[in-house]
Structure formats: structure tokens, C-alpha cells
N, C-alpha and C positions, 0 to 999 in steps of 0.2 A: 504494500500500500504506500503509493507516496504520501507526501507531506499534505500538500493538497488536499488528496480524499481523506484522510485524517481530519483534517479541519472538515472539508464536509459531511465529515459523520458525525464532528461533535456539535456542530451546529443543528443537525437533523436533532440530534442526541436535546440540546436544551432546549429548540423551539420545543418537542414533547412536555421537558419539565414544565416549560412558562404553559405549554397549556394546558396541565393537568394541576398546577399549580403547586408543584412539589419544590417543595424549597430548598431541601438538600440537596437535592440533583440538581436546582437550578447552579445552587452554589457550586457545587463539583463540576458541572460542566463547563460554567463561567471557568473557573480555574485550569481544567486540562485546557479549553480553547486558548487561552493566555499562553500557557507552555505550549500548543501547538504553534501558534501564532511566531511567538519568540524563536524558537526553532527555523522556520521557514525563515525569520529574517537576519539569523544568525550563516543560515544556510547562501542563502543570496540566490532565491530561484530562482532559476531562468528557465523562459518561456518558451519552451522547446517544443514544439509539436503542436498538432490541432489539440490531441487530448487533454494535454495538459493547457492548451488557452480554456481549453470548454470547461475544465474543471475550476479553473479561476472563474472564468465567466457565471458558473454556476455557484460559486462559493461566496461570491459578492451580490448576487440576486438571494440568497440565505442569508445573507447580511442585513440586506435590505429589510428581508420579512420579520429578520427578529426585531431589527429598530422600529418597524411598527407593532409589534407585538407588544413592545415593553415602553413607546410614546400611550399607546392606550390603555396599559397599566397604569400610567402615572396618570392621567387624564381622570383614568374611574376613580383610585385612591385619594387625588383632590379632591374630587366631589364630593366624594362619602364624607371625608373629611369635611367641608364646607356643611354638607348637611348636617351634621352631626355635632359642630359648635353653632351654629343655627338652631337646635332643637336643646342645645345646653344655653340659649340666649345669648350667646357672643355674637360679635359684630364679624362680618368676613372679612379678612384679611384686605387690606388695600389696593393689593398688588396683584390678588387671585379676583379680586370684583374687576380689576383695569383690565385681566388678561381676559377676563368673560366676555365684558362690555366688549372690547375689540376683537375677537375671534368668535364668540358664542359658543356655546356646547354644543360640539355633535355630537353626545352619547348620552341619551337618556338614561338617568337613574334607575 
């Protein structure tokens, strides 16, 4: 297995975790991808061949997915959050009213 399909299995590997929501594997996977990642850049890949473009190509499109995976984790967890000092009578935050006002929720509670 190259360096490559190694990161895309441990990417396959966390998107699972984020979404079954398992926290230890999310953690574990975060960390082998670190050390795979470090590796390849210690390594100095080079882009040799269609297979190995396709597997980059393919490993930066799993890049992509998890970064919206875990933007709309953070998106839900505000909320609740916002909800949640809203139903304990606090004021919302300044800064998460500015970013509402300006962007709006796309994600129903």
C-alpha cells in the first residue's frame, strides 16, 4: 500500500467515526492521519503515474468531505449551544448573533 492509499483509508476510516459519532476513533484516526500525512511529507512524493495522481486527486476530494463534515458539526454545536443559554436566559453571544445576522442558519435545529 502506498503512502497515499494509506491516507485514503484513514480518511475513509474517520469520515465513519464523525459519522457515527464515535469519539475515540474520531480521535485515533485524527492522529494516525497526522502521522500518515507527516510521512508522505517527510517522504517528498512525487507524482509519478496516473495512479498515483488519481489517488491524490481522490484523497483531496476526502479532504474536502470531511471539512464539510466537521464545518457542520460546528454549525449544529453552536446552535444547541445558542439554544441552550437562551432557554438558561443568557443573552447570545455578540459575535455568534453578527455571524447569524450575516450568513443565516442553514441547519434547522
Amino acid at each position: 500500500m502506498t503512502a497515499v492509499e494509506s491516507i485514503i483509508e484513514i480518511q475513509a476510516a474517520l469520515m465513519d467515526a464523525i459519522d457515527s459519532r464515535d469519539i475515540e476513533r474520531i480521535e485515533q484516526s485524527t492522529k494516525d492521519l497526522a502521522r500518515a500525512v507527516a510521512q508522505v511529507r517527510q517522504r517528498g512524493a512525487i507524482l509519478a503515474g496516473e495512479k498515483l495522481r488519481s489517488d491524490v486527486g481522490y484523497a483531496l476530494k476526502q479532504t474536502e468531505a470531511l471539512k464539510t463534515r466537521v464545518n457542520y458539526m460546528a454549525v449544529r454545536n453552536r446552535e444547541k449551544m445558542e439554544k441552550l443559554d437562551q432557554m438558561r436566559g443568557a443573552a447570545v453571544p455578540h459575535v455568534y448573533a453578527n455571524r447569524r445576522n450575516a450568513w443565516g442558519s442553514r441547519i434547522p435545529a
